[in-house]
C-alpha positions in Angstrom: 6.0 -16.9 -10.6 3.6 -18.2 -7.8 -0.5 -17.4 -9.2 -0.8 -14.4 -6.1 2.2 -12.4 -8.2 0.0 -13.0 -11.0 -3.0 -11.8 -9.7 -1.7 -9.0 -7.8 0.5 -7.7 -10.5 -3.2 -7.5 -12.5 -5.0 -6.5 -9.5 -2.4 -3.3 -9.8 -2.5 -3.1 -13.6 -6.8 -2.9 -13.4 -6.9 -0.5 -10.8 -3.9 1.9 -12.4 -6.3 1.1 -15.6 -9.5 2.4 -14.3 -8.3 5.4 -12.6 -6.8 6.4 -16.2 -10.3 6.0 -17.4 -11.8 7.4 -15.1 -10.4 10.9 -15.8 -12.3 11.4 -18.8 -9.3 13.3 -21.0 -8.1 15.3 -18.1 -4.5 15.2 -17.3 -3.0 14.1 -13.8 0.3 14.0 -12.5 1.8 12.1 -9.2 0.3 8.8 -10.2 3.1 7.0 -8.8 2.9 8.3 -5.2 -0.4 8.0 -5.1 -0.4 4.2 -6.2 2.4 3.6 -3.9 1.1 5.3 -0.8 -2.8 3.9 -1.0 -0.9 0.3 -1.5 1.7 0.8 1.1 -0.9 2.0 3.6 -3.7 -0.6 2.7 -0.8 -3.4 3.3 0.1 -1.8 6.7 -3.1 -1.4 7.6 -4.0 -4.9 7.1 -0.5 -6.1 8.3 -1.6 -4.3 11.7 -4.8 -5.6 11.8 -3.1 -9.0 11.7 -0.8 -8.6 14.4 -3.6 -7.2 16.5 -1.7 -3.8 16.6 1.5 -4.9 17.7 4.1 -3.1 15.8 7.0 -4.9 16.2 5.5 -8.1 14.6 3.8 -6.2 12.0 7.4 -4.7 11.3 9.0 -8.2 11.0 6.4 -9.7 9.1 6.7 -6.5 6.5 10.3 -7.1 6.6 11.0 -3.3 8.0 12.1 -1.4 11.2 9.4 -0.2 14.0 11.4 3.4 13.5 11.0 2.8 9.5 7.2 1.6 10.6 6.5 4.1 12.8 7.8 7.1 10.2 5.6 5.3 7.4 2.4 5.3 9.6 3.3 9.2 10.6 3.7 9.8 6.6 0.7 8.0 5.9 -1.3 9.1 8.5 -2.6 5.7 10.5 -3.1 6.2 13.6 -2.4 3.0 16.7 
């Protein structure tokens, strides 16, 4: 396991941690589509922002299809 799966697996565990906290007792339920959209969009977004907005490298480099890219952004709501 390289140290950035390490520290990204407890990035993910701290935050997921903290939100639980942060509810105080009160009960929630979707907690794993929200964690999985707000990463999935924060790794597009910055994914884009590499690529300078070009979509077809930013698909490649995520290892997904402009169509599958395109859909996600629509779903996710990030705009070009």
């Amino acid at each position: 396991m390289k140290a950035s799966d390490h520290n990204q697996k407890a990035f993910t565990r701290e935050s997921v941690r903290t939100y639980l906290e942060s509810l105080n007792g009160h009960s929630t339920n979707c907690l794993y589509d929200l964690v999985i959209d707000e990463t999935e969009k924060g790794m597009i977004l910055e994914v884009l922002n590499w690529c300078q907005g070009n979509r077809s490298k930013a698909a490649d480099i995520l290892g997904i299809t402009r169509t599958t890219l395109r859909n996600k952004m629509r779903k996710l709501k990030i705009s070009s």
